[in-house]
C-alpha positions in Angstrom: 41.1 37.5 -2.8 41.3 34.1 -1.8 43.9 34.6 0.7 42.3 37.8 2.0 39.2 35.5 2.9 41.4 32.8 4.5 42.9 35.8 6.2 39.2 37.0 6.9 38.3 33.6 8.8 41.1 33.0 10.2 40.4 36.2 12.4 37.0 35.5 13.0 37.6 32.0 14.4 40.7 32.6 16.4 40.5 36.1 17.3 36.9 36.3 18.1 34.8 32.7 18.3 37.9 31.6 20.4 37.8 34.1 22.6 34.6 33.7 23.6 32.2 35.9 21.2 29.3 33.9 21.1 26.9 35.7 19.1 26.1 34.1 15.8 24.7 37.5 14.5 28.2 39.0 15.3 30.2 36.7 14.0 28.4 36.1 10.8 28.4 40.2 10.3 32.2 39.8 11.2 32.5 37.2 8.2 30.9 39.3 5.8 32.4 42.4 6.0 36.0 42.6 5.1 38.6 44.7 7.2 41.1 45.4 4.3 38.8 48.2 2.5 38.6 50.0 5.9 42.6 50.5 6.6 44.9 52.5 4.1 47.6 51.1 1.8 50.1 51.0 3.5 48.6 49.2 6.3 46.8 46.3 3.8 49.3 43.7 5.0 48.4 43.9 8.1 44.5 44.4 8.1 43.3 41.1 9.6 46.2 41.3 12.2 44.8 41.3 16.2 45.3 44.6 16.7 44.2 48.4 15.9 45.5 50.0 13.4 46.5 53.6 12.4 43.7 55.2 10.2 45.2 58.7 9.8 44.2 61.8 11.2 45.4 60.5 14.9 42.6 57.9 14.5 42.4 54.2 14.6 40.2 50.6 13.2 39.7 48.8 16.7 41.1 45.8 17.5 38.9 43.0 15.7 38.2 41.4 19.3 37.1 44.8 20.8 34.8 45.8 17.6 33.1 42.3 18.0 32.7 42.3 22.0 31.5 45.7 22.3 28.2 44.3 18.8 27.8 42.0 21.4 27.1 43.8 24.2 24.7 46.0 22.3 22.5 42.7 22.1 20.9 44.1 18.5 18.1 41.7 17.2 18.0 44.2 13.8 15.2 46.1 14.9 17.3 48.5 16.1 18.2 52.3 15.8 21.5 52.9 16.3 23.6 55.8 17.0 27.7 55.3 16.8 29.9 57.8 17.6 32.8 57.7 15.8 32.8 56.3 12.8 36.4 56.4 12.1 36.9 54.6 8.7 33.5 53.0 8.6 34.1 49.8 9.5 32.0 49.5 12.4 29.4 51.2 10.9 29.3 48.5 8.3 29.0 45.8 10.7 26.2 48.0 12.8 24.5 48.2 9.1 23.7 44.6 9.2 23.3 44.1 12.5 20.6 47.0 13.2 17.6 48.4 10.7 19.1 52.2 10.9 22.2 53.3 11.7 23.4 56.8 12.3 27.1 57.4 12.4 28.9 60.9 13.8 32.6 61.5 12.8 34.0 64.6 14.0 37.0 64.5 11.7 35.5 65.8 8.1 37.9 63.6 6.4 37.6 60.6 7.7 33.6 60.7 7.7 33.8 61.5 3.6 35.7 58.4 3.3 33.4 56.2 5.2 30.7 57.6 3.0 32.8 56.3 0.4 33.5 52.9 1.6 30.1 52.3 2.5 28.9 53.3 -0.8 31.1 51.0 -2.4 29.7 48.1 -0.3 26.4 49.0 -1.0 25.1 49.7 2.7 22.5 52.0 2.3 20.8 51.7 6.2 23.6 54.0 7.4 23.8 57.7 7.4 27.6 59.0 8.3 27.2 62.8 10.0 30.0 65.4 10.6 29.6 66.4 13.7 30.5 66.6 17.5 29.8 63.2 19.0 29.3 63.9 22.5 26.2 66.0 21.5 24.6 62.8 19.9 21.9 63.2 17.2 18.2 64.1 18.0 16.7 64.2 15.0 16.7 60.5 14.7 16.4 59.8 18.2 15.3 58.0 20.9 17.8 55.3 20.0 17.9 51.3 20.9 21.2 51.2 20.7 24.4 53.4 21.4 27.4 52.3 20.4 31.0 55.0 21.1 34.2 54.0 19.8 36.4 56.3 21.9 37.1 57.1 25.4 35.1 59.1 27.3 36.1 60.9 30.9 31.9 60.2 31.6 28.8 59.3 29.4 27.5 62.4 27.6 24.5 63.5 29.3 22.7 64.4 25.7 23.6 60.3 24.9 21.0 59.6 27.7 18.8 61.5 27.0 18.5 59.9 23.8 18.2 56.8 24.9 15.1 54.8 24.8 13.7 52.8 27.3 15.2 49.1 27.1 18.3 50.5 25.4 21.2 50.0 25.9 24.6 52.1 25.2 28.5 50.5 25.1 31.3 53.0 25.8 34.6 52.6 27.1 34.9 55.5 30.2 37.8 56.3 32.0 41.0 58.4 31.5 43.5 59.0 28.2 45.0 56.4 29.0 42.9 53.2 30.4 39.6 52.8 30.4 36.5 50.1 31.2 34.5 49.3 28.8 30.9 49.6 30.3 27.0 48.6 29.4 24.5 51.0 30.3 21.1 49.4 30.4 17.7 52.0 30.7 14.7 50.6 31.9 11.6 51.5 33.4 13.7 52.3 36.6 16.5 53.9 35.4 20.2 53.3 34.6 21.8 50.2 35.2 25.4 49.6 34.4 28.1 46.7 34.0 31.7 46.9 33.6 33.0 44.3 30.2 37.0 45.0 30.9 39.8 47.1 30.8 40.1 48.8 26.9 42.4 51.2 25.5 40.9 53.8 23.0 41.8 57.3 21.6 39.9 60.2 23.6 36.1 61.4 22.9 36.6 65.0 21.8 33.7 67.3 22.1 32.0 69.7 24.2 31.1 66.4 27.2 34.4 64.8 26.3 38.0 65.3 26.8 38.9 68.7 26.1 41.7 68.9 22.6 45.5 69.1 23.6 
């Protein structure tokens, strides 16, 4: 245990702070939430390694740096409403837990959302409800959100994720093809849409009926 939280700093100061994360908010939720009970087994050794890592189903945990830039982005003050799409192992939805007042999290893959449930049961977050679901549809009964946060790459932003939305919102999502994307911040105000490009990204596609099509 006492390695793993030498191992859990270490990441936070080097692959994160130094990097340019400057967020206290972030990086104090970073410190608090270990990465280990997020990644299976076999890939313990290497949880707090600067890099995604293999979560099964053809999923992946996000690179610690990426997971941290994109909380930053979203500028939460913990007033927040947040929608994620794709929850993956839960690990992000931890963070978003303590970061936000109300988190809703949509995992397409039925295994991997039971086991977030799990995890986050385990930890005791109880501000986050994990749904089954297609993400590109978003979730209405919860919405207008402050907040959307999608951890996979989508061809466009899905039009439904607008429209949920509120006004001085903002969502983070990584658009662009299978391969490479940007990671972009869309801002809605009073005026409309405003958006900003935060870097080149690599994630796995956004499957659903306004993402990529399955292969």
């Amino acid at each position: 245990m006492v390695k793993r939280r030498r191992d859990l700093e270490r990441m936070v100061d080097q692959q994160i702070r130094a990097r340019g994360v400057r967020d206290e908010r972030v990086l104090e939720a970073m410190l608090q939430v270990p990465r280990h009970p997020f990644v299976g087994d076999a890939m313990q050794h290497r949880a707090y390694d600067d890099c995604p890592l293999p979560i099964g189903e053809g999923q992946t945990i996000s690179q610690p740096f990426i997971v941290a830039r994109m909380l930053e982005m979203l500028e939460l003050d913990g007033s927040e409403t947040v929608l994620e799409i794709g929850a993956g192992s839960g690990y992000q939805t931890a963070l978003l837990a303590l970061l936000a007042r109300r988190v809703v999290a949509i995992e397409r893959i039925g295994s991997l959302a039971r086991g977030a449930r799990q995890r986050l049961d385990r930890l005791d977050v109880h501000n986050a409800l994990v749904i089954t679901a297609d993400g590109t549809l978003g979730w209405s009964e919860e919405a207008p959100y402050q907040g959307i946060l999608i951890s996979a790459a989508a061809p466009s932003i899905p039009d439904p994720l607008l429209d949920q939305l509120d006004v001085g919102g903002r969502i983070v999502v990584p658009v662009g093809d299978r391969s490479l994307q940007d990671l972009e911040l869309v801002v809605r105000d009073e005026d409309g849409l405003r958006k900003r490009t935060g870097g080149a990204c690599r994630f796995v596609p956004l499957l659903g009926r306004f993402g990529f099509e399955e292969t």
